[in-house]
C-alpha atoms as a printed R data frame, in Angstrom:
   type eleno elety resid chain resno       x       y       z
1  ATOM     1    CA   UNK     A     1  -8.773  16.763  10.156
2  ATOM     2    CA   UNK     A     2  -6.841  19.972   9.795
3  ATOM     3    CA   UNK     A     3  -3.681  18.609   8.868
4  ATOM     4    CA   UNK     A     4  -5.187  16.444   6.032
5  ATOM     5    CA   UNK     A     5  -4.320  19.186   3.492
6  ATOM     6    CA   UNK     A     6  -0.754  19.718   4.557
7  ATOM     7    CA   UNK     A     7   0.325  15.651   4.918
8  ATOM     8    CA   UNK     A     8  -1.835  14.600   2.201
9  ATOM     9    CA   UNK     A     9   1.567  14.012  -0.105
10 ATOM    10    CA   UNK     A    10   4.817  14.204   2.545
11 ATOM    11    CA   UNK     A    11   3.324  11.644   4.884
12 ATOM    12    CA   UNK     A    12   5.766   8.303   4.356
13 ATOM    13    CA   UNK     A    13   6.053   5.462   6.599
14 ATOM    14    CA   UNK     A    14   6.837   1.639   6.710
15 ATOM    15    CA   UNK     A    15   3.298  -0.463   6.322
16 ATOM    16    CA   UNK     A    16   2.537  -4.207   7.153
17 ATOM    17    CA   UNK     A    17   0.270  -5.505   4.960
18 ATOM    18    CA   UNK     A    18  -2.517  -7.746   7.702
19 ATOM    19    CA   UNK     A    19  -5.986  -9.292   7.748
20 ATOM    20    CA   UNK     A    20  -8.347  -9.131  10.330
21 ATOM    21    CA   UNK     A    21 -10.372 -12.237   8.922
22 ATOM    22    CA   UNK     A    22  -9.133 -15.320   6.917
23 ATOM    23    CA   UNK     A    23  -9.253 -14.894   3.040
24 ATOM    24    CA   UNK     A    24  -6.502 -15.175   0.102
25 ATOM    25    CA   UNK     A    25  -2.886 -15.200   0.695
26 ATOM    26    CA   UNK     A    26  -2.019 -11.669  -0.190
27 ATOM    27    CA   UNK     A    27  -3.451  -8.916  -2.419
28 ATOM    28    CA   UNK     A    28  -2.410  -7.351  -5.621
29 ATOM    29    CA   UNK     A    29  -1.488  -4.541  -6.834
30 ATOM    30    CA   UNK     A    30  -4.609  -1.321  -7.143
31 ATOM    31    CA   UNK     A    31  -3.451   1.257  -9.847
32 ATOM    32    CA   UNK     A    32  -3.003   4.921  -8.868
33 ATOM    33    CA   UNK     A    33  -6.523   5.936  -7.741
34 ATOM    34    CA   UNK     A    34  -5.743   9.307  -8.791
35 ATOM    35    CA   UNK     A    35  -5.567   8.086 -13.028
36 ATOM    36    CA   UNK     A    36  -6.630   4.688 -12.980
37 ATOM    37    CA   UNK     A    37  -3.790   3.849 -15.876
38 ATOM    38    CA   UNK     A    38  -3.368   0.629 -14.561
39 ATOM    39    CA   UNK     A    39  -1.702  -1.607 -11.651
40 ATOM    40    CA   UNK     A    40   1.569  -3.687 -12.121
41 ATOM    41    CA   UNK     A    41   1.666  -7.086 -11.024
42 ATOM    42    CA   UNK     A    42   4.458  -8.838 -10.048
43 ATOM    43    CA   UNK     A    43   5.975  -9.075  -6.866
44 ATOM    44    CA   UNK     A    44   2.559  -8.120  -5.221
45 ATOM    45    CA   UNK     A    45   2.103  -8.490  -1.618
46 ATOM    46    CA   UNK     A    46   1.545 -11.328   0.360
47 ATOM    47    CA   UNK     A    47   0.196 -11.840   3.813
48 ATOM    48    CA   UNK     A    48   2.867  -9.850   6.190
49 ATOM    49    CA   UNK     A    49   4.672  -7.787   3.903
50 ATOM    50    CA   UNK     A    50   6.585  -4.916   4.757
51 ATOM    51    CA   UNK     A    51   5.690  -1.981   2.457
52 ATOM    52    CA   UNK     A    52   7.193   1.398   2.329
53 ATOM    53    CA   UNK     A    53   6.262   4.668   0.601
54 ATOM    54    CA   UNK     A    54   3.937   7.675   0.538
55 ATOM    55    CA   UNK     A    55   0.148   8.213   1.856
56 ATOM    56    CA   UNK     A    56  -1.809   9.642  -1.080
57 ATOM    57    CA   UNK     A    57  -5.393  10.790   0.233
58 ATOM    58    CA   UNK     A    58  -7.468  10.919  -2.792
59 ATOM    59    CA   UNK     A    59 -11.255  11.972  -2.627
60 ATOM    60    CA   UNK     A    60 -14.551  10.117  -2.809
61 ATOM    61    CA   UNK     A    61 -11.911   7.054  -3.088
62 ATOM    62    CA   UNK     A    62  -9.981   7.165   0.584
63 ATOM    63    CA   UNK     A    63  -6.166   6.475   1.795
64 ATOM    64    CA   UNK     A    64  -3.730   4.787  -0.016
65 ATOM    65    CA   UNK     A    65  -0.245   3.885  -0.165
66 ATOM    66    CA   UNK     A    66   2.046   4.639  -3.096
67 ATOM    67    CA   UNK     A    67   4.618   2.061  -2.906
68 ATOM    68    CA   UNK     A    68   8.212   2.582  -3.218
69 ATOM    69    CA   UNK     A    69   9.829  -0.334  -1.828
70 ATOM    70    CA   UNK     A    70   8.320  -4.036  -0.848
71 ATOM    71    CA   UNK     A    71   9.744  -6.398   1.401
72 ATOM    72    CA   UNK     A    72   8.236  -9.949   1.263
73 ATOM    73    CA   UNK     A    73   8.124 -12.050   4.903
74 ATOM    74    CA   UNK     A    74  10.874 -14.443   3.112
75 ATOM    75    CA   UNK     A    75  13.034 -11.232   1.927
76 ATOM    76    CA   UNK     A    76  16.175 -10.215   3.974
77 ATOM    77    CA   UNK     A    77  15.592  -7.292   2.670
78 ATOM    78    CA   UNK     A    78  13.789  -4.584   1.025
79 ATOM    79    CA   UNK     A    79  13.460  -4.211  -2.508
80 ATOM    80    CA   UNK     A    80  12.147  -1.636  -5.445
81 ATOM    81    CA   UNK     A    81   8.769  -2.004  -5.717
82 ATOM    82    CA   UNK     A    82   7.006  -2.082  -9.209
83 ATOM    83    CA   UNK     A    83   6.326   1.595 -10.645
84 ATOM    84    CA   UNK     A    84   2.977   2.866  -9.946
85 ATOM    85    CA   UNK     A    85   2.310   0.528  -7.378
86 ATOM    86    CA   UNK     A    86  -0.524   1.372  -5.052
87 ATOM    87    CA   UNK     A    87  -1.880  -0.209  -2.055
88 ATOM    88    CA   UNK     A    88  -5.112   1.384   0.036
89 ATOM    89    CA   UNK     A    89  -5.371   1.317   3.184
90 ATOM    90    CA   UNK     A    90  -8.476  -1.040   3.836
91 ATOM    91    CA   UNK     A    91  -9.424  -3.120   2.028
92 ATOM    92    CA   UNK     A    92 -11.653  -6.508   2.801
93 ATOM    93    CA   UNK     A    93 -10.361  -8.151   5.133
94 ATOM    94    CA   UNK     A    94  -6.683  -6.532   4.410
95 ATOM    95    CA   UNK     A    95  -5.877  -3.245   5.983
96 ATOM    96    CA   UNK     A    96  -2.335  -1.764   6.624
97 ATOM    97    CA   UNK     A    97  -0.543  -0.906  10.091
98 ATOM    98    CA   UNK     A    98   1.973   1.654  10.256
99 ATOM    99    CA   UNK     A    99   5.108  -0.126  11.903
């Protein structure tokens, strides 16, 4: 827990979007917890996308990721993700893994 303060906005890594139960094919995007303003929603993320970008620990509201770059299972590659593009961390059945 000591570190929480320190990583809360440097902490970036590559995150696979996976379910631990069966349930939709993917989830959409959440808005910035932080503001609420509003989530994009196009190229939202299906089952076994690739996302990259920044943990954002916000209070009383938990981890999530601020996306930067999506990468779909069919993509060769990975592309700009929508601005303001968030993803938490659990979420149902959806939760991500750190690759």
């Amino acid at each position: 827990k000591h570190n929480k303060t320190v990583h809360r906005h440097t902490m970036s890594g590559i995150y696979e979007l996976k379910k631990d139960s069966p349930g939709c094919t993917g989830m959409f995007w959440r808005a910035d917890p932080r503001d609420s303003k509003g989530a994009p929603s196009d190229n939202w993320p299906r089952d076994g996308a690739e996302l990259k970008g920044t943990v954002v620990d916000v209070p009383g509201k938990g981890k999530y990721l601020q996306v930067d770059q999506i990468k779909q299972k069919a993509d060769s590659g990975f592309k700009a993700a929508p601005a303001g593009a968030f993803m938490p961390f659990r979420y149902s059945q959806y939760f991500l893994e750190e690759k």
